[in-house]
C-alpha positions as CSV (number, residue, x, y, z in Angstrom):
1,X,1.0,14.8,8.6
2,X,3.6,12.4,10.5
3,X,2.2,9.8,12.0
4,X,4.3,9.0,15.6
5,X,4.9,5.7,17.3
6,X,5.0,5.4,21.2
7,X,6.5,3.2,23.6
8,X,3.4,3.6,26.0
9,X,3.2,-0.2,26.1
10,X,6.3,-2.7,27.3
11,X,4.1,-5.8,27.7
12,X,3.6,-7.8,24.4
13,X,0.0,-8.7,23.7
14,X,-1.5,-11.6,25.2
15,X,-3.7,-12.7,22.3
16,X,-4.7,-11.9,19.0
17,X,-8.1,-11.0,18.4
18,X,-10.5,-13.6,16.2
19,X,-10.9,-13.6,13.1
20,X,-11.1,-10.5,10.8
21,X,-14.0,-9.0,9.5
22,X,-14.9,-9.8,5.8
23,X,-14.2,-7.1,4.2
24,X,-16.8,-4.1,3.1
25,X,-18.4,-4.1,-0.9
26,X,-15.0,-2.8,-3.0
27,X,-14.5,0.5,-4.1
28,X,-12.5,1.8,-6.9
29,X,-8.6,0.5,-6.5
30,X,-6.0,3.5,-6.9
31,X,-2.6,3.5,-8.3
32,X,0.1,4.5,-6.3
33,X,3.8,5.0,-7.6
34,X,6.6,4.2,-5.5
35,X,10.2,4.9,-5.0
36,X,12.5,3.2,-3.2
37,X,15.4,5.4,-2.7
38,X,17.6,3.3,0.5
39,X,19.3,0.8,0.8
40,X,17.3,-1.7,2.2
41,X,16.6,-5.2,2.5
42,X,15.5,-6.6,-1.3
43,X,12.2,-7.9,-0.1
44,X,11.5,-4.8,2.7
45,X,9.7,-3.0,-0.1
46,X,7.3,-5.6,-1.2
47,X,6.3,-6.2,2.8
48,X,5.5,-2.8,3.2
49,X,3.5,-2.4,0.4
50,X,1.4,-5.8,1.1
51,X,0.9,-4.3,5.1
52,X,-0.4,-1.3,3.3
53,X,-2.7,-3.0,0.9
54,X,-3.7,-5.1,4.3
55,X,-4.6,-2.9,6.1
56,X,-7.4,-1.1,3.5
57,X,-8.4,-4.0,2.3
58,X,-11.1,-5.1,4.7
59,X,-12.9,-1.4,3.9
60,X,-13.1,-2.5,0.2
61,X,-10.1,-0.4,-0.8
62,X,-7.4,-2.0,-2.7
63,X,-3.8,0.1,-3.5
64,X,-2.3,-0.8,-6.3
65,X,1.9,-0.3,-6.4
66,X,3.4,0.8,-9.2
67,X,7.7,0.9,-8.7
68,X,9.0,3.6,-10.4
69,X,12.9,4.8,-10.3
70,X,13.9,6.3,-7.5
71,X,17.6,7.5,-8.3
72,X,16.6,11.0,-8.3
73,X,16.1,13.5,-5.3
74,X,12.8,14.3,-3.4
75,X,11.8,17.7,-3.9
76,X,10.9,20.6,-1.8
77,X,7.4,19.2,-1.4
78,X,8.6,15.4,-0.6
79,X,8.0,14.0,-3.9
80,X,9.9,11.6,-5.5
81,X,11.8,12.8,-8.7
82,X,11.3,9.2,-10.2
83,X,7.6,9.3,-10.2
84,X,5.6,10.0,-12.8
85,X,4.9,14.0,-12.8
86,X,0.5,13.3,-12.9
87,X,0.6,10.5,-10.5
88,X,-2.4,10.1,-8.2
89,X,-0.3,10.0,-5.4
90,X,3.6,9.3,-5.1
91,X,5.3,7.3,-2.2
92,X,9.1,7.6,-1.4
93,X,10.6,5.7,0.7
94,X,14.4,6.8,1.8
95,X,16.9,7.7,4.6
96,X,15.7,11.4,5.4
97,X,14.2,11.8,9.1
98,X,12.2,14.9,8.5
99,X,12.7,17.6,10.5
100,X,11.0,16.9,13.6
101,X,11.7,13.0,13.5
102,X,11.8,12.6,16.8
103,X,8.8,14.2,18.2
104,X,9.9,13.5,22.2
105,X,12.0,10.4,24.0
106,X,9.0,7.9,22.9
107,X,8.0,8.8,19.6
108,X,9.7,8.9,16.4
109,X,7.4,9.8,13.0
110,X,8.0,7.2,10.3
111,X,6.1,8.8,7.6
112,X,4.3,12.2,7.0
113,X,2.3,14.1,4.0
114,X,2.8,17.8,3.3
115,X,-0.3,19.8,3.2
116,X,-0.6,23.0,1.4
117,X,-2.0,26.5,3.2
118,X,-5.7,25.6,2.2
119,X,-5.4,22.1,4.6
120,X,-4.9,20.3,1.0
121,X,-2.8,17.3,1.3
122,X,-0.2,16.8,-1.7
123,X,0.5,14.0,-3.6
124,X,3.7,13.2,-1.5
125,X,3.8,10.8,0.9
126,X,7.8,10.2,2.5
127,X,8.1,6.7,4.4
128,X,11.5,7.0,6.5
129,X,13.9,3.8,6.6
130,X,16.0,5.4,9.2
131,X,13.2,6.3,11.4
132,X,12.1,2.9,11.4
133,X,15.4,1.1,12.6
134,X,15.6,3.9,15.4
135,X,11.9,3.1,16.3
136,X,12.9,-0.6,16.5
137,X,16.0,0.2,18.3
138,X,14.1,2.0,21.2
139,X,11.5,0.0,21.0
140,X,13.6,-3.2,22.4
141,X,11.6,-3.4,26.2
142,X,8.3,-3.7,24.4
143,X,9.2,-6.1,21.2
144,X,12.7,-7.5,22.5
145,X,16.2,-6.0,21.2
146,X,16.6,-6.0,17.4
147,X,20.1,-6.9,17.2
148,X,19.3,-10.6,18.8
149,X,16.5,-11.1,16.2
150,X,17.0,-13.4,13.3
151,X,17.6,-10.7,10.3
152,X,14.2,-12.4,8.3
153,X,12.2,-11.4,11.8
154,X,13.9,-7.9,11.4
155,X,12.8,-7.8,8.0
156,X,9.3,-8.6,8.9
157,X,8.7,-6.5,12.1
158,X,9.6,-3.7,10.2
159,X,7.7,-4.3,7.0
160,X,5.0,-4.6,9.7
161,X,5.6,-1.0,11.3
162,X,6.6,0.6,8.0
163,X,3.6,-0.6,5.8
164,X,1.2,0.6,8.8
165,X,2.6,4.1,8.7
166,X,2.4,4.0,5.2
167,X,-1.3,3.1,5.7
168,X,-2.1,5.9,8.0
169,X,-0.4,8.1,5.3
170,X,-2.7,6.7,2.8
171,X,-5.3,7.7,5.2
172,X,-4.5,11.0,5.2
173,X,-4.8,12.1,1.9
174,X,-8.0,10.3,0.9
175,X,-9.8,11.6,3.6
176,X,-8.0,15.1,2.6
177,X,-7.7,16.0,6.5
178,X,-5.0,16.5,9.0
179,X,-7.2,15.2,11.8
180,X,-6.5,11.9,13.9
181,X,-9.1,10.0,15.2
182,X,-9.4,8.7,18.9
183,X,-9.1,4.9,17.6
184,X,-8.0,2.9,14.7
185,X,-6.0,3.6,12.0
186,X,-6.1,7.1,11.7
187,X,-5.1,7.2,15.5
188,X,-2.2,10.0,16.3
189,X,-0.2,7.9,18.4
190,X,0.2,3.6,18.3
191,X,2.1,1.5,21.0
192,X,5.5,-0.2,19.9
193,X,3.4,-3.2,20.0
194,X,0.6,-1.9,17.6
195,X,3.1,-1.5,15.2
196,X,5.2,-4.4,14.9
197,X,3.2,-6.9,16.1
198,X,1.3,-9.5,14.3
199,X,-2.4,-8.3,15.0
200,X,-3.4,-5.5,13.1
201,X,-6.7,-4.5,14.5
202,X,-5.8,-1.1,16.4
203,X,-5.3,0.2,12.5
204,X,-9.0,-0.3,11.3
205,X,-10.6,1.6,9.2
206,X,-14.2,2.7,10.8
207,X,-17.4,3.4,9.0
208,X,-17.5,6.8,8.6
209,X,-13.5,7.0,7.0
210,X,-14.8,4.4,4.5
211,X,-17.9,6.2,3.6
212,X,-15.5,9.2,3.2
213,X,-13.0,7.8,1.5
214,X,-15.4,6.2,-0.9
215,X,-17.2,9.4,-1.4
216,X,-13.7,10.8,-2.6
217,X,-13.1,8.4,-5.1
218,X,-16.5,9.1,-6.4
219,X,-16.5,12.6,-6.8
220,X,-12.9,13.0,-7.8
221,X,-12.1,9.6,-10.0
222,X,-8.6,9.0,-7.6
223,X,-8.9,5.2,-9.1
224,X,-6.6,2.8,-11.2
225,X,-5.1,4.1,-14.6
226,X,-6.2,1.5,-16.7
C-alpha cells in the first residue's frame, strides 16, 4: 500500500515538541532483510534503516536489518531476488517509481507493499530512491531547494523521509491491513515538513496499532531468527 507525501504545508515548523515518550514494555524484535539495489549515497542505507527502527521503537518494537545482495531483479510481486527465499519480510530499496508514483501534482509515493486478493499483505516491501529526490525536488517551498543544501544535509533529510515511509510500510504488514489511520504514523498522507523534518511525532504509533501489532507477533512468531 504506497504511502504518499504532500506539500499541504510551505511553512517549516515553529517548534519541536518536548521530549519523547519512554517507550512501551518491548515486544519480540523481527528480522528484516534488505537490499539495496541504487546507487546511492554509502551511508543513505544505514539512515534509513535507524529512522525506521526510530520510529517503532518507542511502541517497544525493535527491527532488526539484515543486508543481503541486491544485484538481482525484484520480482513480479516486489521482492528482492537477493533476499533470503523464507524471510519474514524483505525490503528493496532501488530506482523503480511504481506505476502510479505520482499520485497528483503534490504527492509522490515513496514506498508501497503488494497485497494479495484476500487483503494479505506480502513479504515485499519496495522503498523508491528516485521518488524520494523528486519528492525533495518539489518539496523546495516547504524545506528550502535541495540543490543549495550541503550534500551531508541532503543525505540526512532524505534518510529522514525515506526511513519514515519505510516505517509506514512496516506498518502495514504487521498490522496485515490496507487501512490508514486519521493520525500518526499509519496516516495516508504527511506534509513535506512531516517527512523531512527533525521532529518525528506526526509518525506515532497509537495504542491500539501496538496492541495489534503485538498481538501478531504473538500469534504468528514474526520475531528475530536467532
Amino acid at each position: 500500500m504506497p504511502i504518499a507525501t504532500g506539500l499541504e504545508s510551505i511553512v517549516l515548523a515553529a517548534a519541536i515538541a518536548g521530549a519523547a515518550a519512554p517507550a512501551a514494555s518491548p515486544m519480540p524484535p523481527i528480522t528484516i532483510d534488505v537490499a539495496a539495489k541504487a546507487a546511492m549515497p554509502a551511508g543513505l542505507v544505514a539512515m534509513v534503516l535507524a529512522e525506521a527502527d526510530a520510529v517503532w521503537r518507542p511502541a517497544g518494537l525493535t527491527l532488526v536489518w539484515r543486508r543481503v545482495g541486491g544485484d538481482g531483479q525484484a520480482s513480479a510481486s516486489g521482492a528482492a531476488s537477493g533476499c533470503d527465499a523464507v524471510s519474514t519480510l524483505c525490503v528493496e530499496i532501488g530506482g523503480d517509481r511504481g506505476r502510479d508514483f505520482r499520485v497528483s501534482h503534490e504527492n509522490v509515493a515513496l514506498g508501497w507493499i503488494p497485497f494479495d486478493d484476500g487483503d494479505v499483505p506480502e513479504p515485499a516491501i519496495y522503498l523508491s530512491y528516485e521518488n524520494a529526490l523528486t519528492y525533495m525536488t518539489d518539496a523546495g517551498p516547504a524545506i528550502g531547494r535541495a540543490d543549495r543544501m550541503p550534500a551531508a544535509q541532503r543525505e540526512l533529510m532524505l534518510g529522514r523521509a525515506m526511513g519514515r515511509a519505510l516505517a509506514h510500510e512496516v506498518g502495514h504488514y504487521l498490522l496485515a491491513s490496507k487501512a490508514h489511520s486519521s493520525r500518526g504514523l499509519m496516516r495516508a498522507t504527511h506534509t513535506a515538513v512531516e517527512f523531512f523534518g527533525i521532529d518525528r511525532t506526526s509518525f506515532a504509533v497509537d495504542a491500539a496499532q501496538r496492541q495489534a501489532v503485538a498481538a501478531r507477533l504473538r500469534r504468528d512468531r514474526v520475531a528475530a531468527r536467532g
